[in-house]
Structures are given as C-alpha cells and as structure tokens.
C-alpha positions as CSV (number, residue, x, y, z in Angstrom):
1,X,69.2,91.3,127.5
2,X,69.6,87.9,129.6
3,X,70.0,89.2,133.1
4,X,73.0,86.8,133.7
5,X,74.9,87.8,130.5
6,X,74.6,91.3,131.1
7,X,75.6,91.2,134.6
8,X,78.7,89.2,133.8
9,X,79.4,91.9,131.1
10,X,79.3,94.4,133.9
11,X,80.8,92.9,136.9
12,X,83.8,91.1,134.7
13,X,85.1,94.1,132.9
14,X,84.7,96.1,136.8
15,X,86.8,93.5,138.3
16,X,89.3,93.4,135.8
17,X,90.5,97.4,136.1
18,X,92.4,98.4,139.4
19,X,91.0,101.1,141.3
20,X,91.7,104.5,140.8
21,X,92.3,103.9,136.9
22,X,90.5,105.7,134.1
23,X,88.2,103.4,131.7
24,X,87.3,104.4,128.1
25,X,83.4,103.2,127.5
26,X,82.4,103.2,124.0
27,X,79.7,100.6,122.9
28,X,76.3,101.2,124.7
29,X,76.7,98.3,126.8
30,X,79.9,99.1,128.1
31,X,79.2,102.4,129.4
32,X,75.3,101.9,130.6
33,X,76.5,98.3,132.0
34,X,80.0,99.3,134.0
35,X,78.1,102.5,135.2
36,X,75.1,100.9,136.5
37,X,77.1,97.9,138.2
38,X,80.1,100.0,139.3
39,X,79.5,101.3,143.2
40,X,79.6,105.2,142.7
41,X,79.8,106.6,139.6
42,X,80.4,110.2,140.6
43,X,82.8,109.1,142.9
44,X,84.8,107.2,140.8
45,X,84.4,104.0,142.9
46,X,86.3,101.8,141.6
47,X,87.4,103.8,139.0
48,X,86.7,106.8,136.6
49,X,84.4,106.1,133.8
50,X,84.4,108.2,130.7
51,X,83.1,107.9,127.1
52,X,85.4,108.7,124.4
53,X,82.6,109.0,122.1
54,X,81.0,112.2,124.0
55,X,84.3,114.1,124.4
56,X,83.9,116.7,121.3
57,X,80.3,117.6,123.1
58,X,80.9,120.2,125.3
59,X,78.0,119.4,127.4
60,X,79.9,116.4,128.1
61,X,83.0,117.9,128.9
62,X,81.3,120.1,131.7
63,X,79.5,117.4,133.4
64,X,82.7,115.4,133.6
65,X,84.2,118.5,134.9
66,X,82.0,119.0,137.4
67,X,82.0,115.2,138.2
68,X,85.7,114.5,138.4
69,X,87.5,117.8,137.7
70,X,88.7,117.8,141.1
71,X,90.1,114.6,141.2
72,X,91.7,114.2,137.6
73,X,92.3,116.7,134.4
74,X,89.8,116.9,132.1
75,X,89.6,119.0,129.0
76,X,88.9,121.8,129.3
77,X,87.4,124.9,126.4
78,X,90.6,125.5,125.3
79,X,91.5,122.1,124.4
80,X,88.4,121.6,123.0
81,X,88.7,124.0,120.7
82,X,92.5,123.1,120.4
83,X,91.8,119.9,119.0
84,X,88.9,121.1,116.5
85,X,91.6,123.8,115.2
86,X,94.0,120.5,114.7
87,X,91.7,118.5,113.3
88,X,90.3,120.9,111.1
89,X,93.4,122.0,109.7
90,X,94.5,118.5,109.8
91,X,91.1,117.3,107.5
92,X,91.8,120.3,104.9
93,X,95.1,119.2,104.2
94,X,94.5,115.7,103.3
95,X,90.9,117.2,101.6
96,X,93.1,118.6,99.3
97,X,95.5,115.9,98.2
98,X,92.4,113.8,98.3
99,X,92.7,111.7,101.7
100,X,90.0,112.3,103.5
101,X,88.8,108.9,105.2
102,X,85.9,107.0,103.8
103,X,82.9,108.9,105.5
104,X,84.6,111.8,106.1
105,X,83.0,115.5,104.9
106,X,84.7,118.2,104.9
107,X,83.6,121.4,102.9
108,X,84.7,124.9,103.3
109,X,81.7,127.6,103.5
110,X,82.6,131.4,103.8
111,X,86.2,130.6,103.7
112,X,85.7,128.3,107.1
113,X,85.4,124.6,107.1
114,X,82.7,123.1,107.6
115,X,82.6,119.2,109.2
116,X,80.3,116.8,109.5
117,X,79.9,113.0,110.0
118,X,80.7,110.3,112.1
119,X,83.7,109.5,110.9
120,X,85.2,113.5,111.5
121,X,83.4,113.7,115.0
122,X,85.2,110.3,116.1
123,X,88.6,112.1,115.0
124,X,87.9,114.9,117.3
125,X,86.9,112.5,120.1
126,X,90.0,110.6,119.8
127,X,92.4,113.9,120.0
128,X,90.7,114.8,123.4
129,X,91.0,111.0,124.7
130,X,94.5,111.8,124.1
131,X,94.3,114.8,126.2
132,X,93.0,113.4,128.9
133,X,95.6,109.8,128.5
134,X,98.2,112.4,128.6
135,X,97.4,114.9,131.3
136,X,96.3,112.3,133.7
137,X,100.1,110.1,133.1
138,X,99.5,109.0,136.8
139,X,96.8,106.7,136.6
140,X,95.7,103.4,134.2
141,X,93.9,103.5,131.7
142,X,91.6,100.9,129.8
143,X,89.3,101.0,127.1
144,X,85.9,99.2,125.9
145,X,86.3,100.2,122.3
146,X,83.4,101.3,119.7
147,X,85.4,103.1,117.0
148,X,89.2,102.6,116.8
149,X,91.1,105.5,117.9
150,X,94.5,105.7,115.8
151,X,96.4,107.0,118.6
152,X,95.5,103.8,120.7
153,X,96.9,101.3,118.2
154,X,100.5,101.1,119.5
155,X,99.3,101.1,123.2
156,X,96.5,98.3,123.4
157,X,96.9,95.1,124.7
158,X,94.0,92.4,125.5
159,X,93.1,92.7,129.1
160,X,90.3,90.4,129.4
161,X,87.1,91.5,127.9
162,X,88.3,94.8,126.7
163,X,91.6,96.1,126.3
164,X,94.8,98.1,128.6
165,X,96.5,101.3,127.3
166,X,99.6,101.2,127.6
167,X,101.4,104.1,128.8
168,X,104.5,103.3,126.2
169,X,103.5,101.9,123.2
170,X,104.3,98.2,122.8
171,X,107.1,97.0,120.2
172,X,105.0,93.9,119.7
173,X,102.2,91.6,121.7
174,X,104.6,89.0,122.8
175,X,103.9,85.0,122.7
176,X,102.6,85.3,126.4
177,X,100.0,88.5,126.0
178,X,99.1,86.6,123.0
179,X,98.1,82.8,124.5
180,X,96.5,84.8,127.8
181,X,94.1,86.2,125.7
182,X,93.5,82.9,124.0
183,X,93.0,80.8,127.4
184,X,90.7,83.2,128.9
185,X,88.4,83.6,125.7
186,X,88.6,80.1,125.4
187,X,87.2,79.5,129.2
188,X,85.5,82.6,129.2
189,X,82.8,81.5,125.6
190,X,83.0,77.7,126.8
191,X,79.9,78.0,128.6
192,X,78.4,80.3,126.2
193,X,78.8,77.7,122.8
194,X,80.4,75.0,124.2
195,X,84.4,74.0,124.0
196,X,84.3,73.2,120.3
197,X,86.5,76.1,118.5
198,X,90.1,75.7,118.9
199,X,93.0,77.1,117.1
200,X,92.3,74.8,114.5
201,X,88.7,74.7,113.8
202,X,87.9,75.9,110.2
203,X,85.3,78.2,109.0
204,X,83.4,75.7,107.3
205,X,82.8,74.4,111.2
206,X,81.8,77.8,112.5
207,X,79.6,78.0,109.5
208,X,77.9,74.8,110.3
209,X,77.3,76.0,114.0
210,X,75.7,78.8,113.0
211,X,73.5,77.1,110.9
212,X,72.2,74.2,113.2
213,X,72.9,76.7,116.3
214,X,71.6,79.9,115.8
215,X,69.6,79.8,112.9
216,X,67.3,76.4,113.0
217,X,68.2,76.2,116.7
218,X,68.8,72.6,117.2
219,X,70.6,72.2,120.2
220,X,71.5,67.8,120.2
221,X,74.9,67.5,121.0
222,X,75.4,71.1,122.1
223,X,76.6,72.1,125.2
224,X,77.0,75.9,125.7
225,X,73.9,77.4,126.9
226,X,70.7,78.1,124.6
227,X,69.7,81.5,126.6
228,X,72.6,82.7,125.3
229,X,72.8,81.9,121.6
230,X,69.1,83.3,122.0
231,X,69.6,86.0,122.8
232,X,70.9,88.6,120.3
233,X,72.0,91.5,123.1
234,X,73.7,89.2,124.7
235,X,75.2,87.5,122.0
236,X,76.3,90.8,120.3
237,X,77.7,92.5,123.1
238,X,80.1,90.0,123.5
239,X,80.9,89.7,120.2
240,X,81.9,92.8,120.1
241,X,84.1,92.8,122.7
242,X,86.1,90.2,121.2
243,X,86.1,91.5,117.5
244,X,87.7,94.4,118.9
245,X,90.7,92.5,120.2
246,X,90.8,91.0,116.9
247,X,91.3,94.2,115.6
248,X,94.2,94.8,117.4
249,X,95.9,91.9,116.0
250,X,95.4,92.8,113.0
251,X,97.0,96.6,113.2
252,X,100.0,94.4,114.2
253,X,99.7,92.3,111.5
254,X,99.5,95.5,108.9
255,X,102.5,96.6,111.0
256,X,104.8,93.7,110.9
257,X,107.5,93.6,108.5
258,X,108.8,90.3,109.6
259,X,107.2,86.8,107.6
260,X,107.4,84.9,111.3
261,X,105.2,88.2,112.8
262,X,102.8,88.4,110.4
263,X,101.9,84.5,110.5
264,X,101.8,85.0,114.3
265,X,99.2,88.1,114.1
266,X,97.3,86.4,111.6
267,X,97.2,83.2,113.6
268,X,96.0,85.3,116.6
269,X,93.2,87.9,114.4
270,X,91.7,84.9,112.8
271,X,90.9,82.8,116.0
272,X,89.5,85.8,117.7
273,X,87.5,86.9,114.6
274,X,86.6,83.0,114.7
275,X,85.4,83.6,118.5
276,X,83.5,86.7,117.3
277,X,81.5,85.4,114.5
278,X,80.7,82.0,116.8
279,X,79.2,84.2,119.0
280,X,77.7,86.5,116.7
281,X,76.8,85.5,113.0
282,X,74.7,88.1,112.5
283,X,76.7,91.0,113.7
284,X,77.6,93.2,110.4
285,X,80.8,94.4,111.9
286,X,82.8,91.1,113.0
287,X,81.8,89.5,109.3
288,X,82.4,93.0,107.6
289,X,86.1,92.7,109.4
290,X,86.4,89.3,109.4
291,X,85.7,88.7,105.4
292,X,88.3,91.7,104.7
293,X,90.6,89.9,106.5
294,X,90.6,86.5,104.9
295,X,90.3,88.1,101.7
296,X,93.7,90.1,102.6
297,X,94.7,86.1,102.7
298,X,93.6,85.2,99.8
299,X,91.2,83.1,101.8
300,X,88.6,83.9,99.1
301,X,86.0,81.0,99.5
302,X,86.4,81.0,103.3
303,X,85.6,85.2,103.1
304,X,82.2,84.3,100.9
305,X,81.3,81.3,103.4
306,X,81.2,83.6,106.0
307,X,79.1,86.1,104.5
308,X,77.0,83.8,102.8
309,X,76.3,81.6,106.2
310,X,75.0,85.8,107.5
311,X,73.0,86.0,104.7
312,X,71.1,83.1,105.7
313,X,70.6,83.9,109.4
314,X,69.7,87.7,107.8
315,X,68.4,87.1,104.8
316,X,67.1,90.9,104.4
317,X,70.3,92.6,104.8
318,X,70.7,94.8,102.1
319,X,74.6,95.7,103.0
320,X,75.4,92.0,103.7
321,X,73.5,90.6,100.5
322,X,76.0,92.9,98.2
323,X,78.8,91.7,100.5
324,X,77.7,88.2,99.2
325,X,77.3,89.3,95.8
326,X,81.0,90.9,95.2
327,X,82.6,88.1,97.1
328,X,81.0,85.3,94.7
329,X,82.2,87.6,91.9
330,X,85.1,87.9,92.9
331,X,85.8,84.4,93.2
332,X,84.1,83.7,89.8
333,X,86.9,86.1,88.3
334,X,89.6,84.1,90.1
C-alpha cells in the first residue's frame, strides 16, 4: 500500500480509542495496521486488541489468554464450547424450519451436527465477542468490522473510521451522531478525491468520477490526490471502513417504523455508501450493498448505473457481470 495511507489508517483509528479500551479488528488491515502502529501489543498500550474473526480458534483463545488473561476476561474452554453447544442447537432449529442463512451448512452425521462455512464460523465468533463485551463491562469497546455481528447492531455508533459499542444499545442515531459522522468523512476523503460529493451529488456524478478518475485516469480539474485513487489497497481499505458505517444506517433504517426515520437513515446509508463507492468502485462489497440498497428504493436505474460503471473498471468479474445482467432485466420487466 501507499505508505502515507496506510499509516493514517493506523495511527487515526489508534488515536481515536481511549486507553485501556478493548478494540474489535476484523479486516486484515485493521488488525495487521493498529497492531503494528500501536506501542505494545502484548501490553495492551494503548489498548487491547483482539480479532473477533479468530475467537472460535482455540489456538487463538490461548494466546490471548496468555497475552492479556491477567489483565481482562477472556473466554475460556468452557465458553468455547458453550457457545458451539448454542449455536449448534441454535443452527438445527432453524435447519429444520428451513432458516439457515445464505451460506450456512449444517448437516447432521452419526446423530451429531456437523458445521461448516463461513457464514456458521462467523456466528460462533460473534457469541464469544459477546462473551468477552460482557465479562469485561468495565472497559470500552470499539470495533473495525469485517462481517456484521447481529448482536452489535443495536450498540454501534460511528466513531470516526470505525465504529463504538455501546454498552446500552441505542434507541436511535440521533441528528448530532448522524451530521458528525458526515463532517468528519467529508474532511477526512477531501484530500483523498477532492470536495466534490455532498449530500446532494447524484450517482450519475459518482459514476462519471469513476470513469474519468479511476478508470482512464485523467486527473484536469481534480484535486484529491492521484497516489491515492492509484492505489487499490489504499483505496479499498478505506472504502471499507466507510461501507461498514453505511451498514449501520441501514439496520436502522430496516428497523425504523416511523416515515420521518426511515427518510433520515436512508438519507444517511446512501451518502456513506456514496463515500464508499467514490473511494472504491471496484470493491464488490460496497456496490454488492450499495445496489441492494437503492433497489430496496426503487432506485432501479441508479442500482444498474452503479454496477454497470464496476463492470467497466472490472470488466472480468464474473459475480459483478451477472449483477449487471439481472439489474438490466429487471428494469427491462419494469
């Protein structure tokens, strides 16, 4: 990556938790990044750092045992196997009234069950994150998210580049968590892409930036910095951190019952999914989310504009090519 991006990746999300607090790594750049920047990893200076995505390894669990087990609770055997037991039992239940989760595999061989996949592992993860949210109630906690945990959901709030737990949940985001998170992305990309995408920038203009900025790179007239936009770590990372805010706007908005609440969580998902895709075109997960979302809007041509401006900047795509392809049909039936 560009040394000065991932550096400020680093150093920015550090400064942002207080000391002492627990931080939740997921992606590979927020937990190599923070632990190579922090100043003592095994002695939590600043803070404690801990992927959730390791936690149903118990490898894992013992080295953060013998890490930090002196200094906060960490999970031990018995909850690991707790929380398999749970989940398990959990996963056969909805197996049988056919509810398992896209991805999920669950299969039962000499009368036990047998899981496997991503999807099931991630479950696990997420009831030992809980574990250790809830034994440890003295301390902070953030997160740098990879998978959504459904616990989390009701306790996030934007905290920069990556995200507080609350230790209540949160009845709603209110207007002021909600226009902070706005005027910090908003400085915080400006040098990146320049000051161009404000709350009311349409996706035909993101489109056209990606076009002129990050596929033919032409760069008159633009004034955010072309290391950046050329630079796909860089330019992923970050989009990622800011497609994962997006996501929590838009549990609120599947959560509002309220017209006014809805309007204001869609208003805040779809500039952050904006931000995401600006920095990122290519990244299958922020137009993946993003096109579901504006089709959820009946936002139909906007949803195949933005997979059709990916297309072009990866043409060879398999998975965004059939996006493409169901997204013009679906429009063509409409």
């Amino acid at each position: 990556g560009e040394d000065k991006y991932c550096i400020a990746f680093g150093r920015d999300i550090i400064d942002s938790i207080p000391p002492g607090s627990i931080y939740f790594g997921g992606t590979d750049p927020g937990r190599f990044l923070v632990t190579a920047l922090c100043k003592s990893q095994v002695n939590a200076d600043p803070f404690f750092t801990v992927t959730q995505n390791a936690l149903a390894d118990g490898g894992y669990l013992a080295y953060l045992r013998d890490m930090y087990g002196d200094k906060i609770y960490i999970p031990t055997d018995t909850d690991s196997q707790q929380c398999f037991g749970d989940y398990s039992a959990d996963a056969q239940r909805r197996s049988q009234k056919n509810q398992l989760r896209p991805g999920e595999s669950v299969k039962m061989v000499n009368g036990k069950p047998q899981i496997r996949g991503q999807v099931a592992v991630m479950q696990i993860n997420g009831l030992l994150a809980k574990v250790v949210f809830d034994k440890n109630s003295n301390r902070e906690f953030y997160v740098e998210e990879s998978f959504p945990l459904d616990w989390m959901k009701p306790y996030l709030e934007p905290h920069g580049l990556i995200m507080k737990i609350n230790r209540q949940p949160l009845v709603e985001l209110s207007d002021d968590i909600v226009s902070r998170d706005r005027d910090y992305w908003t400085k915080y990309v400006t040098p990146m892409i320049g000051g161009w995408l404000n709350d009311d920038t349409p996706v035909s203009e993101v489109a056209a930036f990606a076009e002129k900025v990050h596929l033919r790179h032409e760069f008159g007239g633009f004034t955010g910095d072309p290391r950046f936009v050329q630079n796909d770590f860089a330019c992923k990372s970050f989009s990622s951190l800011r497609s994962s805010i997006a996501g929590v706007y838009l549990w609120r908005l599947d959560q509002a019952t309220g017209e006014e609440e809805k309007d204001r969580m869609a208003r805040a998902a779809d500039f952050a999914f904006r931000q995401a895709w600006a920095l990122c075109p290519t990244s299958p997960d922020v137009v993946f989310r993003y096109t579901n979302f504006l089709v959820k809007q009946k936002r139909n041509s906007d949803a195949l504009l933005v997979a059709a401006t990916c297309l072009k900047l990866d043409p060879n795509n398999t998975q965004i090519k059939n996006l493409a392809s169901q997204l013009q049909q679906n429009r063509d039936a409409k």
